[in-house]
C-alpha positions in Angstrom: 12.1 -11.9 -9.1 13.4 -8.6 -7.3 16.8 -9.2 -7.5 19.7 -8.3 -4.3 19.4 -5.1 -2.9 23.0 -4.7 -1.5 25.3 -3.1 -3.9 22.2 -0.7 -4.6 22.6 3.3 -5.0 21.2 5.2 -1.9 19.2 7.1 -4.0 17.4 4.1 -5.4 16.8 2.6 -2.1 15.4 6.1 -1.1 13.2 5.9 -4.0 11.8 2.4 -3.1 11.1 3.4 0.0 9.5 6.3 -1.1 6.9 4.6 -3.7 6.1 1.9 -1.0 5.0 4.9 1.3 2.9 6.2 -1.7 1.6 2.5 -2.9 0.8 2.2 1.2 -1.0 5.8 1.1 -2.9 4.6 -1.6 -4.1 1.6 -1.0 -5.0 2.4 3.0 -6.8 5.8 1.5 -9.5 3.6 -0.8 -10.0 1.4 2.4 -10.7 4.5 4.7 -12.7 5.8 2.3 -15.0 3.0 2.1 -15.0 2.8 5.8 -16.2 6.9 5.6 -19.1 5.6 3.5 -20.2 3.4 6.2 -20.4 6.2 8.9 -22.0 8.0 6.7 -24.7 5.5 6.7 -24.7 5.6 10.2 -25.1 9.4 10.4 -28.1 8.7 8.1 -29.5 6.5 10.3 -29.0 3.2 7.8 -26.7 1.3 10.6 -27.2 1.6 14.5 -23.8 1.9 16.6 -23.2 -1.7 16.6 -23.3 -2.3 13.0 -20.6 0.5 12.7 -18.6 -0.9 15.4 -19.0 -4.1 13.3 -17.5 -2.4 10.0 -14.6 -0.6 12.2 -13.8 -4.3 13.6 -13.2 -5.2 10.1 -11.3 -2.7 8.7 -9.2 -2.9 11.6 -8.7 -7.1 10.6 -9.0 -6.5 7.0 -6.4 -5.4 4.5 -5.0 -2.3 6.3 -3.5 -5.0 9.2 -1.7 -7.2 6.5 -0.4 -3.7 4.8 0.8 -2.5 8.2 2.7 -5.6 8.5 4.2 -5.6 5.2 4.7 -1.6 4.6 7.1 -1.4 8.0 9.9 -3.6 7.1 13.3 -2.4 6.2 13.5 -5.6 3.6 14.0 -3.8 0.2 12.8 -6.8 -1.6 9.6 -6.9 0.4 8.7 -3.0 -0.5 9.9 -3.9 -4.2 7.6 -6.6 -4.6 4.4 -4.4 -3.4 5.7 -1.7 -5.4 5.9 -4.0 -8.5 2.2 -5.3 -8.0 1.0 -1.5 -7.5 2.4 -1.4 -10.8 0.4 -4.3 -12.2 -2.8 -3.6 -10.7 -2.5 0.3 -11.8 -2.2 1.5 -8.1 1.1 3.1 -9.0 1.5 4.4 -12.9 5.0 3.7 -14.3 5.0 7.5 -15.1 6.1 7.7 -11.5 9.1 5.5 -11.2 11.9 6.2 -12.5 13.8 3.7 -15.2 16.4 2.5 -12.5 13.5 1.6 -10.6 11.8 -0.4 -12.8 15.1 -1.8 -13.9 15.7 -3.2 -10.5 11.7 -3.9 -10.1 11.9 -6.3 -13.0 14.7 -7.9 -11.6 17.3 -7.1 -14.7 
């Protein structure tokens, strides 16, 4: 359980933030580039235009809407609890958090 953010150091906040924007990055870059792999196989002549527009319609709906929603909050807690399941599902390494973060992440 992320624990209360008030009280928190500035600079830990800041680095919250800052490894939500990279988890975000991240995560939104694998989805794009499996949406670049599908106009590819347009360019090749594998899917016509509508069958494209079909795979853009659900990348737009898919995971990058949810993130969107999720990734632009000012809610501390909400960003620590994505950061903390980058962690567990190796999107983020814990080479690149600090040990206040993962302090706080764990919820001690």
């Amino acid at each position: 359980m992320i624990k209360r953010t008030d009280g928190l150091p500035k600079a830990l906040k800041k680095e919250i933030r800052q490894l939500a924007g990279v988890v975000h990055e991240r995560l939104l870059g694998a989805e794009l580039t499996k949406l670049d792999a599908q106009f590819a196989r347009w360019r090749e002549g594998g899917l016509d235009v509508f069958e494209l527009a079909v795979e853009v319609h659900k990348f737009h709906e898919g995971p990058p809407r949810k993130w969107w929603l999720q990734f632009n909050t000012h809610d501390l807690r909400v960003l620590g609890v994505m950061v903390r399941e980058a962690l567990e599902d190796g999107t983020l390494r814990v080479e690149e958090v600090s040990a206040e973060a993962l302090q706080f992440l764990e919820g001690k």
